[in-house]
FIMAR-462785 format. One record per residue (C-alpha): residue number from 0; residue in three letters; x, y, z. Coordinates in steps of 0.1 Angstrom, whole numbers. Layout:
N
   i  aa     u     v     w
 NUM ALA     X     Y     Z
...
END
This chain:
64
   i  aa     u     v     w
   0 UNK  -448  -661   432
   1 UNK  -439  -659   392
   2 UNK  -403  -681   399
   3 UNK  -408  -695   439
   4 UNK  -374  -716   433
   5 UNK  -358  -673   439
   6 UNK  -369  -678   473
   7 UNK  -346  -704   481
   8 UNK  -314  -683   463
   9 UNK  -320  -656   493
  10 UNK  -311  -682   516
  11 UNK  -280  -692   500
  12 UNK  -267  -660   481
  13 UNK  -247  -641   505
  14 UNK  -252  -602   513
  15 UNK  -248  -587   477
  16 UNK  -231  -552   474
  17 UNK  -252  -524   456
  18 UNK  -232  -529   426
  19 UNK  -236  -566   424
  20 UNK  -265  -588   413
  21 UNK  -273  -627   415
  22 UNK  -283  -640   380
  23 UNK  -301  -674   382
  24 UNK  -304  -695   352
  25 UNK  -336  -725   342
  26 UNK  -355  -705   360
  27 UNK  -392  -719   353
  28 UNK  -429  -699   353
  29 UNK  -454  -711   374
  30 UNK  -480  -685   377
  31 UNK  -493  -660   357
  32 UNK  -508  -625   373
  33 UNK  -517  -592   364
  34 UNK  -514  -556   381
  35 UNK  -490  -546   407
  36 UNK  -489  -540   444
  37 UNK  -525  -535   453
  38 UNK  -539  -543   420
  39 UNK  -517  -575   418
  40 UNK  -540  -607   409
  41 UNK  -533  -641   402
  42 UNK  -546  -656   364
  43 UNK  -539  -687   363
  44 UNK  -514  -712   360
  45 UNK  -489  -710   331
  46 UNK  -474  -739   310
  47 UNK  -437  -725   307
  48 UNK  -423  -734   266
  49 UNK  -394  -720   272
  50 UNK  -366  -742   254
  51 UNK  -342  -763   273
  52 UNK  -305  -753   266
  53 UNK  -281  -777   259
  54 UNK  -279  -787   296
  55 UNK  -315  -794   297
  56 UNK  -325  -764   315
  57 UNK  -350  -738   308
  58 UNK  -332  -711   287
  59 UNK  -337  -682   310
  60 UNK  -323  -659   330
  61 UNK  -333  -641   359
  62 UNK  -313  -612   376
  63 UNK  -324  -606   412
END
């Protein structure tokens, strides 16, 4: 899992319609990989430098 904390959002977002989407913000990287589906590998860890924002979280945002 690149951001594991999205997980969690499924259990609290409710049912989205298909012109909707959930945006999470301070998202933070954990992994990194390469490939997709059957090629999909894990690289390493990954030391996220994102900046903070001026609330302290990670400037980032993720739209699921």
């Amino acid at each position: 899992m690149v951001y594991p904390e999205l997980l969690i959002s499924r259990l609290v977002a409710e049912e989205l319609d298909d012109n909707e989407c959930l945006v999470v913000s301070g998202c933070e990287r954990f992994n990194n990989y390469s490939g997709y589906g059957g090629s999909f590998r894990w690289t390493g860890d990954k030391v996220d430098c994102t900046a903070p924002d001026d609330t302290g979280h990670l400037a980032r945002q993720v739209r699921v």
